[in-house]
C-alpha positions as CSV (number, residue, x, y, z in Angstrom):
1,X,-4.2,10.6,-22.0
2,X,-5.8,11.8,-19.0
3,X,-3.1,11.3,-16.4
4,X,-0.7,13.4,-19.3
5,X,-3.1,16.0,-19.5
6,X,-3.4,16.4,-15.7
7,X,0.3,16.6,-14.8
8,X,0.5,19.6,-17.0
9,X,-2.8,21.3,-15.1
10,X,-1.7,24.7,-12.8
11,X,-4.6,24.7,-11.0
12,X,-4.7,22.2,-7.8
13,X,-6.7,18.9,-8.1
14,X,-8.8,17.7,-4.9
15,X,-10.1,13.7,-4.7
16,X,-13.6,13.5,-5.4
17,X,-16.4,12.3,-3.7
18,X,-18.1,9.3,-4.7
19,X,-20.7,7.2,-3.1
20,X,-20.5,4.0,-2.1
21,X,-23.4,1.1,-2.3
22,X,-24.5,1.8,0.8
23,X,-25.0,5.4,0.3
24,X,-21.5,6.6,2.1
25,X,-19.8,9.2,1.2
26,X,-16.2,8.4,0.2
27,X,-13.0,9.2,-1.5
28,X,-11.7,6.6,-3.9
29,X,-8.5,6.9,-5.8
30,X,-6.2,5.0,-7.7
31,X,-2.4,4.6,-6.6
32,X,0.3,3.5,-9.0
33,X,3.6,3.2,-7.2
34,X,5.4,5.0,-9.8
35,X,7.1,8.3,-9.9
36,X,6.3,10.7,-12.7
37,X,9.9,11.5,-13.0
38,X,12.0,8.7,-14.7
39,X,15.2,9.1,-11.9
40,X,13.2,8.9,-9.2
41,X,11.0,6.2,-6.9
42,X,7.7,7.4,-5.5
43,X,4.2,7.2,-6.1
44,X,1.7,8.8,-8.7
45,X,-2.4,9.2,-7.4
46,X,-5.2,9.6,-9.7
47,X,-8.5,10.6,-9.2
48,X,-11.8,8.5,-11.1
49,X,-11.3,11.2,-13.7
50,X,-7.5,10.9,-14.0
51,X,-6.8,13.8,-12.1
52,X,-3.3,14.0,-10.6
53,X,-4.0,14.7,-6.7
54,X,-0.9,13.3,-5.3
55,X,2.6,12.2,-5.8
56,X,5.9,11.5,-4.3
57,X,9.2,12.0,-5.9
58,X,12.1,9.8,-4.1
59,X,15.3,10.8,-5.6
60,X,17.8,8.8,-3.0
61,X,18.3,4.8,-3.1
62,X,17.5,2.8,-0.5
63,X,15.7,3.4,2.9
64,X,14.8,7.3,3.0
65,X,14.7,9.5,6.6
66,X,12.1,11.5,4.9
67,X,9.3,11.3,2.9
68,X,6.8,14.4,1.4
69,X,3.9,14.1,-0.1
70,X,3.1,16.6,-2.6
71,X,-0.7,17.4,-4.3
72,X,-0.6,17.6,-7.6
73,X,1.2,21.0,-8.3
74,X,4.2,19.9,-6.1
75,X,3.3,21.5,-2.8
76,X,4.1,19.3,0.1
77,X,1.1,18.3,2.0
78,X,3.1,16.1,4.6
79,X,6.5,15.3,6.1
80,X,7.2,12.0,7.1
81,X,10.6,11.9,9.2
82,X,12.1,8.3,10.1
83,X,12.5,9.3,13.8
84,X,16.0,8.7,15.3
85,X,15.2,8.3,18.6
86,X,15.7,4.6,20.5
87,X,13.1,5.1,22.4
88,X,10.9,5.1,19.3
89,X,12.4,2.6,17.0
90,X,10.4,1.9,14.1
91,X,7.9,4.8,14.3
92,X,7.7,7.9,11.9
93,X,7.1,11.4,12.5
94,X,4.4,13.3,10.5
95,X,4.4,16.6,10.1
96,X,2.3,19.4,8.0
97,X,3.5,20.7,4.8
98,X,2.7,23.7,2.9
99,X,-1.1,23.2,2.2
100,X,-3.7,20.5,3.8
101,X,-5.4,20.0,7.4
102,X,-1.9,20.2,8.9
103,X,-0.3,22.8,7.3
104,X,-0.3,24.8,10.6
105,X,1.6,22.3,12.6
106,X,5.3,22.7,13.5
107,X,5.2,20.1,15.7
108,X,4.6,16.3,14.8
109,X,0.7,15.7,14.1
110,X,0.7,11.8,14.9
111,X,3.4,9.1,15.5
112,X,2.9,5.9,13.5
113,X,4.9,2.8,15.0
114,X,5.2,-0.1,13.3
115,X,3.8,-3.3,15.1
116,X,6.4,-5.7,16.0
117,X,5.5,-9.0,17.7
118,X,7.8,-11.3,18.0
119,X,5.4,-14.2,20.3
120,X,2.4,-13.9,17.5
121,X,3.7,-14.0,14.4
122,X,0.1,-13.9,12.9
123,X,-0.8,-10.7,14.3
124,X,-3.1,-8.8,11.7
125,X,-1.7,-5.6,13.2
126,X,0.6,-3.6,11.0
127,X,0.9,-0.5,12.8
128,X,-0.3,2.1,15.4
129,X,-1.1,5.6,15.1
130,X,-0.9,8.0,18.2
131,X,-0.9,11.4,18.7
132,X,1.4,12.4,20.9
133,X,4.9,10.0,21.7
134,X,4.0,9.8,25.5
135,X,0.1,8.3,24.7
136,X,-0.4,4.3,26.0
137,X,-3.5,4.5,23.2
138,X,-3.7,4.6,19.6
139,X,-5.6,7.3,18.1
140,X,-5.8,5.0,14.7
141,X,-4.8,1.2,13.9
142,X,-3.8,-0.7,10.6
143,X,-4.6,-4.2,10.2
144,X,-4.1,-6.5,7.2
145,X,-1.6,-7.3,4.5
146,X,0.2,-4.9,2.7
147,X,1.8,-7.4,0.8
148,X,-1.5,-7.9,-0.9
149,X,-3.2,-4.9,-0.7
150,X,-5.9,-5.7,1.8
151,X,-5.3,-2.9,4.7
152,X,-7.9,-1.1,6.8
153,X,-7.1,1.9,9.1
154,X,-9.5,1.7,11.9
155,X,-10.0,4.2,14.5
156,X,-10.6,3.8,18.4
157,X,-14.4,2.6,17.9
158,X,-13.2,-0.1,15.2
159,X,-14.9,1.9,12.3
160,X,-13.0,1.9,9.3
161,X,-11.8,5.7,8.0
162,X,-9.5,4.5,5.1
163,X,-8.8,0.7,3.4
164,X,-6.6,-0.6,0.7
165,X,-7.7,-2.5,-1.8
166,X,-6.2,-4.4,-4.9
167,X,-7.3,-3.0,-8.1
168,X,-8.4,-6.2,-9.4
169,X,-10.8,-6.4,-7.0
170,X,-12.8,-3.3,-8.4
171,X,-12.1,-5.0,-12.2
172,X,-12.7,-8.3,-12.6
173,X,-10.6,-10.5,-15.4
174,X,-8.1,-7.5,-14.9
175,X,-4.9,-8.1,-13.5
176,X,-3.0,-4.8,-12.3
177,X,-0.3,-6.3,-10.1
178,X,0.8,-5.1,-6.6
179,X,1.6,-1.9,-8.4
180,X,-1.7,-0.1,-8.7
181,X,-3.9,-0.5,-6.4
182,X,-7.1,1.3,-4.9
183,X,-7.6,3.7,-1.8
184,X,-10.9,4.5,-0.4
185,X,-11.2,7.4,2.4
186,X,-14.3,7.4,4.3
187,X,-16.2,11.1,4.6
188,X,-14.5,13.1,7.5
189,X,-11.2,11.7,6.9
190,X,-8.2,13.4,6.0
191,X,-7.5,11.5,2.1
192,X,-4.2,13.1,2.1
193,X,-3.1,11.7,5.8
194,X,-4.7,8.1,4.7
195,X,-2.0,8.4,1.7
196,X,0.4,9.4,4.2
197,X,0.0,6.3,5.8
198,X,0.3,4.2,2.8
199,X,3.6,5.6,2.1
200,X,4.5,4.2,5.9
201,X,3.0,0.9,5.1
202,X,5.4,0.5,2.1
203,X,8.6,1.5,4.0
204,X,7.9,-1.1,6.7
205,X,6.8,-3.9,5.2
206,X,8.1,-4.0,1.3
C-alpha cells in the first residue's frame, strides 16, 4: 500500500538518512528490479518508508545504448550512454540529467569500465570508475559479486561509499530472491550516482 500510495505523490521524494550500528550516517534503500510500468524492464527504489525515490523505465528489448534514471516524479537524474568508441570498449558514459549533483554537466561526469581479465579469472574487481577517459587511476572501484548481491564501491583510500547487499541478509528466514535487494550509501555520497552504478552492474554482468 505504501509503494501505491507513493507513485501517485507530486511532490519529489529524497532517500532518508538512517544510522547505522556504529553510529554512521547512511542511506539505505530497497531495490526491486521491476518497472512500474507493465511493458517495460527497469527498476523500482523504495525508501524505509515506502517512498518511491527512483526508477527506471526500459521500454526497448535487449542490450540498451542508454539508460536514465529518473527520481520519483520522472525527472531524469542521470544518463548512462553505452560508449561507442573502441578505444573504450565496455565502459559507459554518465552524464547529468535534469535534477541531482550533476545536473549542470554537459559533459560526461565519470567513465565506468568494466573489468575484464582474462589471466585471473578470480578477480573480485567488477569495474572502475574514472573521471575523465585519459586518467591511468580510478576515482572509484567495484568489487564483489553481482550475481549475489554482495558489491562494495570503494574509493581511492579503500573506504567503502556505497555496497549491495541481499535483502535476506537484513531479514532473516525471508527469502527475497535476486530481485530485491538492499543499497546502503554512506554520508557524502551521491545515493543517486551509487544507483547509477548499480544499473551498470546489471548490464555487464546479468
Amino acid at each position: 500500500k505504501s509503494l501505491s500510495r507513493s507513485v501517485h505523490d507530486e511532490h519529489q521524494e529524497q532517500p532518508e538518512l538512517v544510522e547505522t550500528r556504529g553510529g554512521n550516517l547512511c542511506t539505505s534503500v530497497t531495490v526491486w528490479r521491476k518497472s512500474l510500468i507493465v511493458t517495460c524492464k527497469g527498476f523500482t527504489v523504495i525508501d524505509s518508508n515506502g517512498n518511491l525515490v527512483y526508477r527506471v523505465d526500459t521500454y526497448v528489448g535487449g542490450r540498451p545504448m542508454e539508460l536514465v534514471l529518473m527520481d520519483g516524479s520522472g525527472k531524469p537524474i542521470l544518463t548512462m550512454r553505452r560508449s561507442t568508441n573502441l578505444r573504450l570498449v565496455g565502459t559507459w558514459l554518465i552524464y547529468g540529467g535534469e535534477v541531482g549533483e550533476f545536473c549542470t554537466s554537459e559533459k560526461p561526469v565519470f567513465y565506468v569500465k568494466k573489468s575484464i581479465n582474462i589471466l585471473n579469472a578470480n578477480s573480485n574487481v567488477l569495474a572502475y570508475v574514472y573521471r575523465r577517459s585519459s586518467d591511468k587511476r580510478y576515482a572509484y572501484v567495484v568489487e564483489g559479486s553481482y550475481s549475489h548481491r554482495s558489491c562494495k564501491v570503494l574509493d581511492e583510500t579503500k573506504r567503502v561509499v556505497a555496497e549491495i547487499r541481499p535483502k535476506d541478509a537484513l531479514k532473516r528466514g525471508i527469502s527475497f530472491g535476486l530481485e530485491v535487494f538492499v543499497l546502503i550509501v554512506q554520508a557524502g555520497f551521491d545515493p543517486g550516482y551509487a544507483m547509477g552504478l548499480v544499473l551498470l552492474l546489471d548490464q555487464m554482468f546479468s
